[in-house]
C-alpha angles and dihedrals in degrees: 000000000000122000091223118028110178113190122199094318126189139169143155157199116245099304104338112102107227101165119047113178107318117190124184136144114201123201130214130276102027139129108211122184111207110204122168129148127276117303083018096133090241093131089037084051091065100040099051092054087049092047096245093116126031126258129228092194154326135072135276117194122184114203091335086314153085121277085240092058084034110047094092092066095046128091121197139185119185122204122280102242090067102056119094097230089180087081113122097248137115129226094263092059102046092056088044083055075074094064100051092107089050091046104035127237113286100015122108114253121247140239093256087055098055086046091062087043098055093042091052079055095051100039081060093046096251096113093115094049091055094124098036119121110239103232074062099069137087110256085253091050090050086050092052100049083046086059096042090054087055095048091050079063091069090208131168104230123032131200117200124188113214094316102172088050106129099350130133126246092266105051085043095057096032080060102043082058097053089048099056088041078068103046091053089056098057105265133137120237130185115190127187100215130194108190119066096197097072098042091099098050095046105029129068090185130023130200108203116199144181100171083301132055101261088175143338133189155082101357085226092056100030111045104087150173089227086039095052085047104051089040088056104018103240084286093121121105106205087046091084090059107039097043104035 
């Protein structure tokens, strides 16, 4: 059985169309990057499976199940730009919001909680910043305590929003690491994904999308030249010379 079956799935903005039947299944224990161009529905295709943006139809099954019966199990990281970092929160208590299914709403959390969620900080390098308030914080430092808050879920399948958008080296390949940490273990990992020339390096499968699933697969296999072509439309620049 998949961990992710999407099923003719289709939503919209007003009255623009950005999803138009979009079929996938996606295994276990893979890490996919989604690229598509811009007003693709690559990040709406992430909110309407997690129930953040309606539907107009299709079907969305996690692990042979309903996001409601499911969301335990789900980890999720939006994109920077749509988090308002001006809340007054440290860094602590960001990566504890991910254990609010574990504590229960309104109890006070306990020691054992604090002690995950310091060691999520501290796997991503943000011990130290612990206290910090977030507004505080780089935006890769902001990235990494988001992850971390995701990884403190210990969930089974993890959707991540553009999470390379705007870091340093560093925080990229301190990510990427984390990411593929999860994938050994069995894992499954979606990643909207911005920059086509690393795809390859990062990514064993790949979904490419342009409100539609123009192809899905094996990176190896899927990541073409004629794919590339039929996702953007040839209009790329740097496809020429990268690609022949």
């Amino acid at each position: 059985m998949p961990v992710l079956s999407v099923n003719g799935l289709s939503a919209s903005y007003r009255k623009n169309k950005v999803l138009n039947e979009v079929r996938f299944d996606v295994q276990q224990g893979t890490l996919t990057s989604i690229v598509g161009p811009n007003g693709a529905g690559k990040s709406t295709l992430l909110k309407v499976m997690l129930e953040l943006h309606p539907k107009l139809s299709g079907t969305v099954q996690f692990f042979g199940s309903t996001y409601s019966q499911a969301k335990s199990r789900i980890g999720y990281v939006p994109q920077r730009g749509s988090v308002d970092w001006d809340f007054p929160t440290n860094a602590l208590d960001v990566v504890m919001m991910g254990l609010y299914g574990k504590i229960g709403w309104l109890k006070w959390p306990k020691r054992s909680h604090r002690d995950l969620a310091m060691a999520a900080l501290d796997e991503m390098g943000m011990a130290d910043y612990a206290d910090r308030q977030i507004s505080q914080l780089s935006g890769g430092q902001q990235q990494r305590v988001f992850l971390a808050r995701a990884l403190v879920q210990d969930a089974d399948l993890y959707f991540l929003d553009e999470p390379l958008a705007g870091v340093d080296a560093a925080t990229e390949r301190a990510i990427m690491d984390t990411l593929k940490v999860l994938k050994n273990k069995g894992r499954t990992v979606m990643v909207v994904h911005h920059d086509l020339q690393t795809v390859e390096d990062y990514f064993d499968q790949v979904l490419m999308l342009n409100r539609g699933v123009i192809a899905h697969g094996k990176t190896a296999e899927t990541f073409t030249k004629e794919n590339i072509y039929r996702t953007y439309g040839g209009t790329l620049r740097w496809m020429e010379e990268k690609l022949g």
